[in-house]
C-alpha positions in Angstrom: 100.6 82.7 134.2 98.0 84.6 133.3 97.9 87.8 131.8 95.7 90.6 130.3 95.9 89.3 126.8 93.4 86.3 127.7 93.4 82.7 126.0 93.7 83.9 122.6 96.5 86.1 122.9 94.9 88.8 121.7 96.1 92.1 122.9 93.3 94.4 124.4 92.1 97.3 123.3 91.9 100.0 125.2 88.4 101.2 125.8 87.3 104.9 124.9 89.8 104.7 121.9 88.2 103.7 118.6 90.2 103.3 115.5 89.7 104.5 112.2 91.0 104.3 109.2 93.8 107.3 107.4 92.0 109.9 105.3 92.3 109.4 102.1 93.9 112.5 101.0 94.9 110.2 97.8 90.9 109.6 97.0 90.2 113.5 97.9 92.7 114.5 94.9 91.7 112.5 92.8 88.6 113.8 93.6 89.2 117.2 92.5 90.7 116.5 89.5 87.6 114.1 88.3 85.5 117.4 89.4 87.0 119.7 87.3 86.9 116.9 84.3 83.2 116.7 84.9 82.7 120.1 84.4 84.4 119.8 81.5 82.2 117.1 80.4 79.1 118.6 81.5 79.7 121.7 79.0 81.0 119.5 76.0 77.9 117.8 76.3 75.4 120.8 75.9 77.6 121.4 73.2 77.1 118.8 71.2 73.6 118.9 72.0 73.5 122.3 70.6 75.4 120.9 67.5 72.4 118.2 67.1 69.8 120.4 67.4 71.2 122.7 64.7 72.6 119.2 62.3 68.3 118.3 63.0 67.6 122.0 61.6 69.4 121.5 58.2 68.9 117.8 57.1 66.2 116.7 59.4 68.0 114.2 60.3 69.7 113.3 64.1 73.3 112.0 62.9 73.8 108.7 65.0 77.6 108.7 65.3 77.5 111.9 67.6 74.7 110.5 68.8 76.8 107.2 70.4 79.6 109.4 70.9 77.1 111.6 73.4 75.7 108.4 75.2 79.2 107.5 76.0 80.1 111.0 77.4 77.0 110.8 79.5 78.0 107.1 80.7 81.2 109.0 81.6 80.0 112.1 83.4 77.9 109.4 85.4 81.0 107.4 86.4 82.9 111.0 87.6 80.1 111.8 89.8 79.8 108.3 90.8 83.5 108.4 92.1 83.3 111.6 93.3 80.2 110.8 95.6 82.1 107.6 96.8 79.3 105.4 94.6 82.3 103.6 93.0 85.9 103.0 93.6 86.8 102.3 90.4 88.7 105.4 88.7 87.3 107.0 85.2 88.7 107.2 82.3 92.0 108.6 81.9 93.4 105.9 84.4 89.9 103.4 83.9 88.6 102.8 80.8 86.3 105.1 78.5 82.7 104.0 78.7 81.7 102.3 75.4 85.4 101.3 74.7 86.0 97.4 74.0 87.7 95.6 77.2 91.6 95.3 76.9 
């Protein structure tokens, strides 16, 4: 009784045909949509850098909680491109959480 399958049973597979795994169109959406957010990001970002520079003019001071608040939209813009790039398969915040926020 033998047969091509050989002692393990195993079904062969064909040679010259390599399998692959689906595109994931899923991933590439998601993609574009983190993509346009980190534009978004990227701008807000040199705008409130613009807003410390000129809060530095008038009281000489750097005020610390737009300070944090930048650090954690930097953290953030990092984790978009990281997705993006296929660095990380968690998602971003809105579906992951904010960088900087306390774990639920």
């Amino acid at each position: 009784m033998a047969d091509d399958q050989g002692i393990s049973g195993a079904q062969a597979i064909p040679t010259g045909q390599e399998t692959r795994p689906a595109f994931p169109i899923a991933r590439l959406l998601y993609a574009i949509v983190f993509a346009f957010a980190a534009w978004f990001v990227f701008w807000f970002i040199l705008l409130l850098a613009l807003v410390q520079v000129v809060m530095l003019a008038l009281s000489s001071r750097i005020n610390q909680e737009l300070r944090h608040f930048s650090a954690n939209l930097v953290q953030y813009l990092v984790e978009l491109l990281a997705y993006i790039t296929f660095m990380r398969d968690e998602q971003p915040f809105p579906i992951g959480r904010f960088p900087g926020s306390a774990q639920a």
